[in-house]
C-alpha positions as CSV (number, residue, x, y, z in Angstrom):
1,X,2.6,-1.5,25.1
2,X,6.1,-2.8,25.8
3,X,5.0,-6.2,24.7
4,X,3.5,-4.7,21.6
5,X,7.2,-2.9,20.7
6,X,9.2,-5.5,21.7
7,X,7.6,-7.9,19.3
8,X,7.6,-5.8,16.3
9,X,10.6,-3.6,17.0
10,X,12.5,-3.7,13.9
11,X,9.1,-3.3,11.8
12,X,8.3,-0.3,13.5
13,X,11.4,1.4,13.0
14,X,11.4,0.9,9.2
15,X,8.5,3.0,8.3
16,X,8.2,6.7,7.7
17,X,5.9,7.5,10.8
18,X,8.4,5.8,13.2
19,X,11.7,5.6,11.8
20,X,14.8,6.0,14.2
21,X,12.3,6.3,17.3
22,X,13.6,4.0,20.1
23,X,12.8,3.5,23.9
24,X,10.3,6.2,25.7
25,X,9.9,8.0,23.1
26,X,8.3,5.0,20.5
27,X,6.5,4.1,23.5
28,X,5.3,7.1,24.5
29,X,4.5,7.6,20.3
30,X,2.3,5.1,20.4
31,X,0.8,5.7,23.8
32,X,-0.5,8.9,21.9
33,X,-2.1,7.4,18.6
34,X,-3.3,4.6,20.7
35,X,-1.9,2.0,19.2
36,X,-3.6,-1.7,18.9
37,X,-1.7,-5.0,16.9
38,X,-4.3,-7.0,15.5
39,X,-3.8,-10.4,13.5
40,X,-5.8,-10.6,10.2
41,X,-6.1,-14.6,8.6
42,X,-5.8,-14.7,4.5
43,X,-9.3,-13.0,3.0
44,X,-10.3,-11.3,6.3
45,X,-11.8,-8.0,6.0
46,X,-10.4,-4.8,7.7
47,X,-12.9,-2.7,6.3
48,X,-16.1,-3.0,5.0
49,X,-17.4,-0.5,2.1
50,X,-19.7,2.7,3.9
51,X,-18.0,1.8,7.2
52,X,-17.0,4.8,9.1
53,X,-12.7,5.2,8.8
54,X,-11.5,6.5,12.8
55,X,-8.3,4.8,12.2
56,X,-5.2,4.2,10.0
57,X,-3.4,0.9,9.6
58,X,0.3,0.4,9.1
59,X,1.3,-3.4,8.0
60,X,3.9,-5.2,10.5
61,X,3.5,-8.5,8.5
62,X,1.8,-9.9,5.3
63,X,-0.3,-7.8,3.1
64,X,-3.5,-6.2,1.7
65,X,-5.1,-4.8,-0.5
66,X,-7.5,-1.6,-0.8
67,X,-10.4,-1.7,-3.5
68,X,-13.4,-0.4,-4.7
69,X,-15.6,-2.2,-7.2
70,X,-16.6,-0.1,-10.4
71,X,-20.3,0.4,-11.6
72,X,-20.4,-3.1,-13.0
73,X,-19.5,-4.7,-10.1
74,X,-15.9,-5.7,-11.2
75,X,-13.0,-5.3,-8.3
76,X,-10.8,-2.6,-9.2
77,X,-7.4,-2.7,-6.9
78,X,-6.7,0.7,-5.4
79,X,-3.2,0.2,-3.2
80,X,-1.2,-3.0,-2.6
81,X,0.6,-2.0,0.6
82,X,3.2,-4.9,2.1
83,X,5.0,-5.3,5.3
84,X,6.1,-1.3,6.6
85,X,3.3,0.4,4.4
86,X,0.3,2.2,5.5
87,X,-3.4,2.7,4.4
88,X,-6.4,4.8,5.4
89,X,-4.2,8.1,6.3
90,X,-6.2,10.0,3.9
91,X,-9.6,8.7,4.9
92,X,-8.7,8.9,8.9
93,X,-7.6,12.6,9.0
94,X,-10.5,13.5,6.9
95,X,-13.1,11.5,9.2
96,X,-14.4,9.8,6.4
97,X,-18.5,8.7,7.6
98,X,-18.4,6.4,4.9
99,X,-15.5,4.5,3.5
100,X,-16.0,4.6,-0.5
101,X,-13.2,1.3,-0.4
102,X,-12.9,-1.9,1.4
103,X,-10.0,-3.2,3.0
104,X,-8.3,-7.4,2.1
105,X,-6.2,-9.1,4.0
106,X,-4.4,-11.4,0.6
107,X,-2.4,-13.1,3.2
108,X,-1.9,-13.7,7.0
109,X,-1.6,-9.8,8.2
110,X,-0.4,-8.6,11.2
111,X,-1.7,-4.7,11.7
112,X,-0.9,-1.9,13.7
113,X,-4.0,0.3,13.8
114,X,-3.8,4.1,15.0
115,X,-5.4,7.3,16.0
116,X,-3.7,10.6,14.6
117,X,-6.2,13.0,15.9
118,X,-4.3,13.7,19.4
119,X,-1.5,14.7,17.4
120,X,-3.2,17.4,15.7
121,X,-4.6,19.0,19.2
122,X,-1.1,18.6,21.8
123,X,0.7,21.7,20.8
124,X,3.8,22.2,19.4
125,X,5.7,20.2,21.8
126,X,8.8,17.7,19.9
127,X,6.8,14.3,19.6
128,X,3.7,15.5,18.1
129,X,5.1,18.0,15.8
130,X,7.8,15.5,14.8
131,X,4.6,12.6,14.1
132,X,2.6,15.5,12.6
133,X,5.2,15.8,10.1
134,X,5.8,12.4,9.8
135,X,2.5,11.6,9.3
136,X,2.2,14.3,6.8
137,X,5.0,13.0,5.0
138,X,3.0,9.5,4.8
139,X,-0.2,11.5,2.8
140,X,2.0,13.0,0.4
141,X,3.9,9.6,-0.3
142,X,-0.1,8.4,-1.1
143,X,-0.7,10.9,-3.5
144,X,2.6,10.1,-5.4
145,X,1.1,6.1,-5.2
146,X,-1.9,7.1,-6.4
147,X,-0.7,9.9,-9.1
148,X,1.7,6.6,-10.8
149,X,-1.4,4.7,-10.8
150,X,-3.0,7.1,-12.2
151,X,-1.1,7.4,-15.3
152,X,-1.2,3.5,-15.7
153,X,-5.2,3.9,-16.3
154,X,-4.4,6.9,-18.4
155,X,-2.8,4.5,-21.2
156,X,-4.8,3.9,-23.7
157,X,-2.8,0.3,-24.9
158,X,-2.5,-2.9,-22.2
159,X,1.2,-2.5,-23.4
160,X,1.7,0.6,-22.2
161,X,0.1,0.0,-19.2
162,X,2.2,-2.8,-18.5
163,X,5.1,-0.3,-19.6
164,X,4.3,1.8,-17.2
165,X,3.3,-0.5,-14.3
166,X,6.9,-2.0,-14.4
167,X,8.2,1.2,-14.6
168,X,7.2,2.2,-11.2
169,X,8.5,-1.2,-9.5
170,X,12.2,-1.4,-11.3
171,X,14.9,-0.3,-9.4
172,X,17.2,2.5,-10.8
173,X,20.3,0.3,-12.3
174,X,18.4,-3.1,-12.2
175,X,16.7,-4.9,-14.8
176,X,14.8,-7.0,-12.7
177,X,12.5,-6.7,-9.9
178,X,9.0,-8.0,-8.1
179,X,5.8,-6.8,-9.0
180,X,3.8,-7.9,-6.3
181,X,0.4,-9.3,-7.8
182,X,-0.8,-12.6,-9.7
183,X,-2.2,-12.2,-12.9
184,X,-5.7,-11.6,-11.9
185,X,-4.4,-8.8,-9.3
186,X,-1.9,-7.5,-12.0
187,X,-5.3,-7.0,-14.6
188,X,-7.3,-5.4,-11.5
189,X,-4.6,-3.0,-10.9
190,X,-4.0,-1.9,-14.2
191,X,-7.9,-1.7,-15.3
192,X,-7.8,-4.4,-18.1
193,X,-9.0,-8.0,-18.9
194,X,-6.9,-10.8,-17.8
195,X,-6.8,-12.7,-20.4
196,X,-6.5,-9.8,-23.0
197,X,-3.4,-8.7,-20.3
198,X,-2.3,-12.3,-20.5
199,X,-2.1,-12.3,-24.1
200,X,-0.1,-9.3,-24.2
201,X,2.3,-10.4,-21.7
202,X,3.1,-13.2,-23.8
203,X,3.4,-11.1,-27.3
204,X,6.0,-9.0,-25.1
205,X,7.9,-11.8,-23.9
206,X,7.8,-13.7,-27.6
207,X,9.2,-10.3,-28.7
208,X,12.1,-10.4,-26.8
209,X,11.0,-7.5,-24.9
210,X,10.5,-8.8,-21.4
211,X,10.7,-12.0,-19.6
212,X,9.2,-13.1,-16.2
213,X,8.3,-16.5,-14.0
214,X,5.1,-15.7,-12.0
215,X,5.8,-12.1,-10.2
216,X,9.5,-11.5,-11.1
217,X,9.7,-9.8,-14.5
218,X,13.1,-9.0,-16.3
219,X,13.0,-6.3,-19.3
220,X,14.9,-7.4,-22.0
221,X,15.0,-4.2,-23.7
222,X,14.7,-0.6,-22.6
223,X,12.8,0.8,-25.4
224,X,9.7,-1.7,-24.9
């Protein structure tokens, strides 16, 4: 376990579940979740659709995706979660039997995969209330995830999907920021065809409206 902290000490400490947690008492944090690090290469599968979900992953290093594939077959990004994000909260507290989503490594991953249950049974000593409401804390952030992409799909126009896809990545008082798919991830996530979203990215940026080089976009003008 020591081994385990002391290589991904500053990762740990910059997510919700463990932030500010040193010494003992990470240690002892995730003595209790039972805590395994396990290495993922590029296209790897965490998890595999109907498999059963006993654990939650937080990402140390790289990233991945979670999807489901619609009733045609086509792949249909549900979360993109990067270096200090989680996934499978929901699924793991709720003892899913059969995962309804399947889990990518899109590059090298390193991931931290834990147990909450204990958490939920030890009492209301300081540590496992603190994690329970920690952990907590880490469903409701997924709901707010899932409620922006929500309205993305809602949008009837590939422009205002777009609109409101780079809405949710700028950064109050910057103009410029990451979105962190390609193109063919981008159309995924946003529920349209690539080339039909390519098309429109171009129209935007012919407008004047945005510009961008491969994932870093730059809006132009505010009322696009």
């Amino acid at each position: 376990m020591k081994e385990l902290i002391e290589k991904n000490r500053k990762q740990l400490m910059e997510t919700t579940l463990f932030e500010g947690m040193e010494g003992s008492e990470l240690d002892e944090a995730l003595t209790r979740m039972k805590a395994v690090s396990t290495d993922y290469p590029r296209g790897a599968f965490l998890l595999h659709l109907g498999q059963p979900v006993e654990r939650f992953g937080l990402v140390i290093a790289g990233k991945i995706q979670v999807c489901m594939d619609d009733i045609d077959g086509n792949r249909m990004i549900m979360a993109n979660v990067t270096a200090g994000g989680a996934f499978g909260e929901s699924l793991c507290f709720l003892h899913t039997a059969e995962s309804p989503v399947y889990i990518v490594a899109t590059e090298e991953a390193r991931i931290l995969w834990l147990c909450p249950y204990e958490l939920f049974t030890a009492g209301n000593d300081e540590l496992p209330a603190k994690l329970r409401s920690r952990f907590t804390a880490m469903i409701a952030e997924r709901a707010l995830s899932m409620n922006t992409r929500i309205q993305i799909l809602s949008k009837l126009s590939i422009r205002e999907k777009l609109i409101t896809l780079f809405s949710s990545y700028s950064v109050a008082g910057s103009d410029t920021f990451e979105v962190p798919f390609n193109r063919e991830d981008m159309a995924a996530y946003i529920g349209a065809d690539r080339s039909a979203m390519s098309r429109e990215l171009s129209k935007m940026k012919a407008e004047g409206l945005i510009d961008y080089h491969k994932e870093t976009f730059r809006i132009l003008k505010k009322d696009c």
